[in-house]
C-alpha positions in Angstrom: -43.6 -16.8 13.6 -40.1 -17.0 14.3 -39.0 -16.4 10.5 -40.9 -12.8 10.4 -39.1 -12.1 13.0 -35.5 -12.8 11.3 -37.1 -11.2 8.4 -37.5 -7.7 10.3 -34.3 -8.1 12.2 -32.2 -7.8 8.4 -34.5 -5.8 7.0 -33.7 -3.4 9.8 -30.6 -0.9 8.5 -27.4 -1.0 11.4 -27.4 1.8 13.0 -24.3 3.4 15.3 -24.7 1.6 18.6 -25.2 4.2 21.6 -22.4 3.6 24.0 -24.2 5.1 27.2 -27.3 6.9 27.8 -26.4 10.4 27.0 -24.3 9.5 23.8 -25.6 10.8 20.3 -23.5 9.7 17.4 -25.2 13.2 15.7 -23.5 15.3 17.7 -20.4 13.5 18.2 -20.3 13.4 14.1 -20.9 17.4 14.1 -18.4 18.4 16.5 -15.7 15.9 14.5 -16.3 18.2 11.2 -16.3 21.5 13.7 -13.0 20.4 14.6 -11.7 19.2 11.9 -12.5 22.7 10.6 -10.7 24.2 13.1 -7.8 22.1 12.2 -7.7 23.0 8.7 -8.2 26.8 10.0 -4.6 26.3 11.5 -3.0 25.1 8.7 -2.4 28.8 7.1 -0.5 29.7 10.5 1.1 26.2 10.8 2.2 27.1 7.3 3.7 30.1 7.8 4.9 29.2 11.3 6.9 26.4 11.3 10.5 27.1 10.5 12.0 23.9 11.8 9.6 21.4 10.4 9.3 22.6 7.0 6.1 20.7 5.7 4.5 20.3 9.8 1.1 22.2 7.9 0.3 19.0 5.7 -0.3 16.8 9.0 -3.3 19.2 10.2 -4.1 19.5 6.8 -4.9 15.8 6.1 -5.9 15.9 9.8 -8.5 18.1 9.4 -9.7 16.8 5.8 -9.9 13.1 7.5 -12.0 14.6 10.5 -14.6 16.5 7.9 -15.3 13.5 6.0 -15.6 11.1 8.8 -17.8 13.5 10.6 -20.1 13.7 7.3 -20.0 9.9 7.0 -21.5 9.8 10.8 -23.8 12.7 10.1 -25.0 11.0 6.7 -25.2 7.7 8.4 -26.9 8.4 11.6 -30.0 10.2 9.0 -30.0 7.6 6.8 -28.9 4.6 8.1 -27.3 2.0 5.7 -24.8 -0.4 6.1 -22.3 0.9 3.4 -22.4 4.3 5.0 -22.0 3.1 8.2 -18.7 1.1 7.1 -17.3 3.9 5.5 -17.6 5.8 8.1 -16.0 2.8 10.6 -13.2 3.1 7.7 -12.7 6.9 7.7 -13.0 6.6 11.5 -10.4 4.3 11.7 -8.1 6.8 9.0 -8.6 9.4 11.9 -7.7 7.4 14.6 -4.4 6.7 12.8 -4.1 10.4 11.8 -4.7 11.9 14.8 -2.0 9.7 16.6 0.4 10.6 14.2 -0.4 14.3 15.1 -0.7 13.5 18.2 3.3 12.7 18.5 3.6 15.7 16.2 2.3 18.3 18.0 3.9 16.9 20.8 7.2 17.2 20.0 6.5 20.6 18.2 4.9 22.0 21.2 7.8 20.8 23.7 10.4 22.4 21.2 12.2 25.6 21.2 13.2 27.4 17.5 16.5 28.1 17.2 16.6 32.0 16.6 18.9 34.5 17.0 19.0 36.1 20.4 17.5 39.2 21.4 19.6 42.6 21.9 16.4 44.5 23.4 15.2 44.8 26.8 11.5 43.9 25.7 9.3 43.1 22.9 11.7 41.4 20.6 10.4 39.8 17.7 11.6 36.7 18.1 10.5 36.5 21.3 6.7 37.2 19.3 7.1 34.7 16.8 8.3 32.1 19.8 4.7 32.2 21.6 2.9 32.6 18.2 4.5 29.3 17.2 4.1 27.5 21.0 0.3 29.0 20.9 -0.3 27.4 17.1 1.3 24.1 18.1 -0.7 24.1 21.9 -4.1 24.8 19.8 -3.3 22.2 17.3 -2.3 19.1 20.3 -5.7 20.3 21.4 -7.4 20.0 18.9 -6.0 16.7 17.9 -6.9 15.3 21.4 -10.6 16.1 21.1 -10.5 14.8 17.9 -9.2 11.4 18.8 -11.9 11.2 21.9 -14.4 12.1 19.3 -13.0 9.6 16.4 -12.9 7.0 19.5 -16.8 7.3 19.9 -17.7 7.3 16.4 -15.3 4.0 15.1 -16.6 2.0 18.3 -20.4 3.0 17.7 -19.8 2.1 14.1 -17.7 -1.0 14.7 -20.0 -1.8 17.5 -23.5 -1.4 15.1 -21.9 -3.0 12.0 -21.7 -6.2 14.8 -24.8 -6.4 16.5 -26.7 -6.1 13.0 
């Protein structure tokens, strides 16, 4: 009796372990690609806003890329469970993690900077003054973005890690 049971518990695919009651790796793998969307959204603006760090648009770039196909690993592996898609997506989770701490430090620093332009002769509307809180808004949406994306890479590496070691 005790052998069929061995026999269903590895015939049983891993699936992402549920980390509290309320958790659902589905919708946690959903809003990663919606945000890695919106990261690769901002990388036109990032591209044509950053004058000080000349190639700052490859980091939400790669950001963003990492986040989509992590987020379809999860989505692919959460409706078809399997234990290579569920290790993929525990190694593209684990490619986020690492990305989005680099941009996390990026976006950081970018946000907390200043661009050196010229200053301003008129009393009010200067363009530089525009381009100054287009580039602090760009760089506050993208150290948003990046921290909800690594609370959301978080969830879906530890379900994955946690799945792939309970099975």
């Amino acid at each position: 009796m005790s052998s069929t049971q061995t026999q269903s518990a590895d015939s049983d695919p891993p699936k992402f372990h549920r980390l509290f009651k309320f958790h659902d790796p589905e919708v946690v793998a959903v809003l990663a690609i919606l945000l890695g969307l919106f990261q690769l959204l901002l990388t036109l603006p990032t591209y044509s806003a950053s004058i000080d760090m000349k190639y700052m648009f490859v980091c939400p770039l790669c950001i963003g890329s990492v986040s989509v196909i992590a987020g379809s690993f999860g989505m692919a592996s959460e409706r078809t469970p399997r234990k290579a898609l569920l290790n993929i997506c525990l190694i593209s989770g684990i490619a986020g993690l690492v990305g989005t701490l680099i941009g996390l430090v990026l976006y950081s620093y970018a946000a907390s900077t200043s661009l050196d332009l010229p200053p301003c002769s008129h009393d009010h509307g200067c363009p530089e003054e525009v381009f100054q809180g287009f580039y602090k808004a760009i760089s506050g949406q993208l150290l948003f973005y990046d921290i909800a994306a690594l609370v959301l890479h978080c969830f879906l590496t530890i379900s994955a890690f946690k799945g792939l070691r309970n099975h």
